[in-house]
N, C-alpha and C positions, 0 to 999 in steps of 0.2 A: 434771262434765267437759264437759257438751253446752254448759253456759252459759260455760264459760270460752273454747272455742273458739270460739262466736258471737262472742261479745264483742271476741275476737282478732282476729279476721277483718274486724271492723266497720274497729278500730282501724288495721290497718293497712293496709287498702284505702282507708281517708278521709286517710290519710297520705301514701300514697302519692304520690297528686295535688297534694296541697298542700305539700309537701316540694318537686316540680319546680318551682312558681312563687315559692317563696321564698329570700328570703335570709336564711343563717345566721349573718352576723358578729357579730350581738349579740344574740342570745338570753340568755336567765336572765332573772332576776325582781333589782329594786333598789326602794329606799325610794318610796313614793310610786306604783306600780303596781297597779294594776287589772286583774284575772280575773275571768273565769267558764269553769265548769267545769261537767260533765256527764257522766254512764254513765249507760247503758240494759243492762239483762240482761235474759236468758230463759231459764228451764232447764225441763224438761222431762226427767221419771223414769218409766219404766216396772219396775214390778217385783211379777212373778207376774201377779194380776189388779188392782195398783193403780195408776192412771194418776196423777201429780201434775206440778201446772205451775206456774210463779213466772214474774213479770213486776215488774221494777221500774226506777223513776226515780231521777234522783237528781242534779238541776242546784243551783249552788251561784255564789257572787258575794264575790267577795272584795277587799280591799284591804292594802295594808303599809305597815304603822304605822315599821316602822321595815327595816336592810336583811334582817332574818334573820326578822321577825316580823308573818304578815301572821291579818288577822281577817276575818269574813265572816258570811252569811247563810248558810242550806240550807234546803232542799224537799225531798220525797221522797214517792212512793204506791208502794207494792206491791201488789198482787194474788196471791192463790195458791188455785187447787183444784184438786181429786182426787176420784176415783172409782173405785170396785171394781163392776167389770164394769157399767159406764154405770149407776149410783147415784150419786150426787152426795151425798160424805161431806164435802168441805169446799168453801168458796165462803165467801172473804173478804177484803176490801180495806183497807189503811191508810193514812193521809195521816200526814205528818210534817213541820213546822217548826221551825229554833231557829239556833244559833248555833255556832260554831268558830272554834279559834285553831291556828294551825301553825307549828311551829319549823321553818325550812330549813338546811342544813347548812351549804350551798354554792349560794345562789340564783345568785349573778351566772355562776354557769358552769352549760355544758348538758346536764349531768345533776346533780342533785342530791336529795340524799337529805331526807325530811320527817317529824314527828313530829302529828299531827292528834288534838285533844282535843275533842270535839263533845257540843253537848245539844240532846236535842231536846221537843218536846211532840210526841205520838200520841192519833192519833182512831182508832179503827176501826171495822167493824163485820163479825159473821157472819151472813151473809145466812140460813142453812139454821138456824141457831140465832135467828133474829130478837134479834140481842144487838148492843150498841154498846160500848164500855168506852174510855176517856181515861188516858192516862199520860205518864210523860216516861222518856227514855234517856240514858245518859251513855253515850262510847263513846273510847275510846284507840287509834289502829293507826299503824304507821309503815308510809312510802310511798316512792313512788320517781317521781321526773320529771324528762322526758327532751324537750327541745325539738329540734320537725325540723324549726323553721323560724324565723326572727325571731317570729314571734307567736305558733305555735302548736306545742299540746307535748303529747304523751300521757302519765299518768301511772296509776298503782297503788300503793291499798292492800294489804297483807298481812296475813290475821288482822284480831282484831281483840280487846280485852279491854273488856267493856260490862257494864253493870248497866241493868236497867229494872224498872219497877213500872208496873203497871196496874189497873184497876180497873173492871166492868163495868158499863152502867146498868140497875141496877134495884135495889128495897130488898134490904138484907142482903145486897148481894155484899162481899166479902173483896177487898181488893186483892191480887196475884200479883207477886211481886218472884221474879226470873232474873238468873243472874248467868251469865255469856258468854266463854268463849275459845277461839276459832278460830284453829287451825294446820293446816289441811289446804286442798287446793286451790279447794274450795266456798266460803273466807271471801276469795278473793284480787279484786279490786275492779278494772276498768281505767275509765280518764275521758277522754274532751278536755278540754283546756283551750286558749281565746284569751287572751291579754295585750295589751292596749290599749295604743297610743303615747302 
């Protein structure tokens, strides 16, 4: 709940400013347009004597191929550790690349509803387990975005339904396939986005 709130609070304070200098006549997205996108979260749990914290990125570049169909690049690192009574139980970071294509419902107007199917490659590593391990993720979620200005527009994922498999390095690790569905408030996602003239 802490990282939803941050995240809110980012969103609508960086909006706020840039909503008074713009104009809204023609917002939405049409054939031929160019984005980039971005979220940053933070959550932080305390619970009894375990402290846990997540940090992640997640800028993104896109183009549309046609008026309802756009494709893109993604990035992403996380970080997460925890501790029970200042031990350090986890300490771990991930890097993530690959690719994504989004159905919009209703680009040319400003709000419109989106459907996002993404894959990625993951590197990682546990620092406290001195262990590295590589995989890739598929991931499905529907979203929502909302332009407050000719160019710029805040939006959100919901949930999310994903499969990954990973594998760690060293002889005779087993690869680890998860399969993923989020419907609770911890899977809900906000971004910026710019749209270029």
């Amino acid at each position: 709940m802490k990282k939803l709130l941050f995240t809110a609070a980012i969103a609508v304070l960086g909006f706020t400013s840039v909503n008074a200098q713009e104009d809204t006549t023609t917002s939405g997205f049409s054939n031929g347009d160019v984005f980039i996108s971005g979220a940053v979260g933070f959550g932080t749990e305390t619970t009894g004597n375990l402290d846990s914290n997540v940090f992640n990125v997640a800028p993104k570049s896109g183009y549309f191929v046609s008026d309802n169909i756009a494709v893109g690049l993604q990035a992403g690192f996380t970080s997460w550790s925890a501790d029970v009574d200042g031990t350090d139980t986890v300490d771990a970071n991930e890097f993530a690349v690959g690719v994504f294509g989004r159905y919009y419902f209703a680009p040319a107007s400003q709000f419109s509803l989106f459907t996002e199917l993404g894959v990625d490659y993951t590197s990682g590593d546990d620092k406290l387990a001195d262990v590295g391990y590589d995989g890739f993720e598929v991931a499905f979620a529907p979203g929502i975005n909302y332009f407050v200005s000719k160019n710029f527009a805040i939006e959100a994922t919901v949930g999310v339904l994903g499969y990954s498999t990973s594998k760690a390095d060293f002889d005779g690790a087993e690869s680890t396939d998860n399969f993923n569905v989020g419907l609770n408030f911890n899977d809900i996602s906000f971004g910026v986005v710019y749209k270029f003239n």
